[in-house]
N, C-alpha and C positions, 0 to 999 in steps of 0.2 A: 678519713673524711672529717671535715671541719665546716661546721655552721655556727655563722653569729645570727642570731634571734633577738632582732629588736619589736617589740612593739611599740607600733604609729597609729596615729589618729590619719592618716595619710602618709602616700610616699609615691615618686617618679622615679623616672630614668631617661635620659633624654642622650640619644646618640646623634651626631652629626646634625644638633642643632635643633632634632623633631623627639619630638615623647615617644616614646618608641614602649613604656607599661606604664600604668598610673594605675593605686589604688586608693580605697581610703581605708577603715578600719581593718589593722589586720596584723600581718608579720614582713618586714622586710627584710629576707635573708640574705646574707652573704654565703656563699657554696664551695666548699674549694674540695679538691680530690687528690689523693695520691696515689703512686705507684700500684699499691693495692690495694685500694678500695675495689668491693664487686659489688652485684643487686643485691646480695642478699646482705650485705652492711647497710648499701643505700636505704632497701628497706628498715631497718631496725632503725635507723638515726629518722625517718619518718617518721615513724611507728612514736617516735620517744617524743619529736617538734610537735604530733599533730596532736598531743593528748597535755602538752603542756598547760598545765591553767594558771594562767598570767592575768588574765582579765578578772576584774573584778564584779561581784555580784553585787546583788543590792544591798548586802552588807558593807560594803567597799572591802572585802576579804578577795584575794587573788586566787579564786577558786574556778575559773569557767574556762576551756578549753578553744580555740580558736575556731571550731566546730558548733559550740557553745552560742557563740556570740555571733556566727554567720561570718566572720573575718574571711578576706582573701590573704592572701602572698605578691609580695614582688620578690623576683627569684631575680640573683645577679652572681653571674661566675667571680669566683673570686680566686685565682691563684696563689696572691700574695698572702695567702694565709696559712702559706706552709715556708713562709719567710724564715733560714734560719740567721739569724742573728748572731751567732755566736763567735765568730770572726770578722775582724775588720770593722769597718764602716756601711760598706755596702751587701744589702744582703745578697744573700744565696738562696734558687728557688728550683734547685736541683731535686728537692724531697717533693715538688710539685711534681701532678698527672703532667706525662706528655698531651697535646690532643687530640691525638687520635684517640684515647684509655676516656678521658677528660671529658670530651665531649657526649658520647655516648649515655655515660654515665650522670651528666648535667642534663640531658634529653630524658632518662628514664627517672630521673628524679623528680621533675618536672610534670611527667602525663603522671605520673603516681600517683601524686597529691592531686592530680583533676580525677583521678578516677577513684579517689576519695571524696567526688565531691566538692573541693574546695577552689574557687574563681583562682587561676595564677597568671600572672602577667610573667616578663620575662625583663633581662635587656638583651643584648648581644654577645656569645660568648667571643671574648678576645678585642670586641672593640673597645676604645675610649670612651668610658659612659660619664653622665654627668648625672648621680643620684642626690636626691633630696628626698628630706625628709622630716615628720613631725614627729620626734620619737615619744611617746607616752610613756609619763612617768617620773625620768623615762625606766624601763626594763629592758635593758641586756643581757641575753645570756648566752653560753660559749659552748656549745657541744661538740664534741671530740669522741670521733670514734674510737678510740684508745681506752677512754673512759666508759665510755656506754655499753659498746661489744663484748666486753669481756669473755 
């Protein structure tokens, strides 16, 4: 499993024209899944997003947790984040969840973080989204379950 964690001051997702999730302070993630990712991964790479402290306190020190500071999520499937690159030109997304694996797994990741409490909007999995966003900072960061699970 593979999550990009940006923090925004705002961020949408607009499919076939209409805003389909809009936040404002919080985490816009990209989500993506592989062959073997289970819940109990999902869980742990939650577990690790939802206690990140990115936000800054009244020190301006990146100390407060997205909890913290009341933040929602816009959550967006992302497959291409198991792009391998490493031949050719055009990638390969073979290391990518099928959706049947894909989807499931994109749904309990999703009510997880609500039943943590935390507002999440969605886009569509599998459709053309059109994301925007205000990224603060900005702050990027790249979690991989390879790295975290250990």
């Amino acid at each position: 499993m593979k999550i990009v964690v940006q923090r925004v001051k705002e961020s949408s997702v607009t499919v076939d024209g209409k805003v389909n999730g809009k936040i404002d302070k919080g985490f816009m993630v990209l989500v993506g899944f592989c062959e073997n990712d289970t819940k109990a991964i999902v869980d742990k790479m939650i577990d690790k997003m939802m206690h990140l402290r990115v936000f800054e306190d009244v020190n301006g020190k990146m100390n407060l947790s997205l909890d913290d500071v009341k933040g929602s999520i816009l959550s967006i499937s992302q497959f291409t984040l198991y792009a391998d690159c490493r031949k050719g030109r055009r990638p390969s997304f073979l290391n990518a969840a099928k959706p049947e694996i894909a989807i499931p797994l994109y749904d309990y990741f999703n009510n997880k973080i609500r039943e943590n409490g935390i507002h999440v909007e969605t886009g569509v999995f599998g459709a053309d989204m059109k994301v925007s966003l205000i990224n603060d900072g900005p702050v990027t960061i790249i979690l991989d379950s390879v790295e975290i699970c250990k």
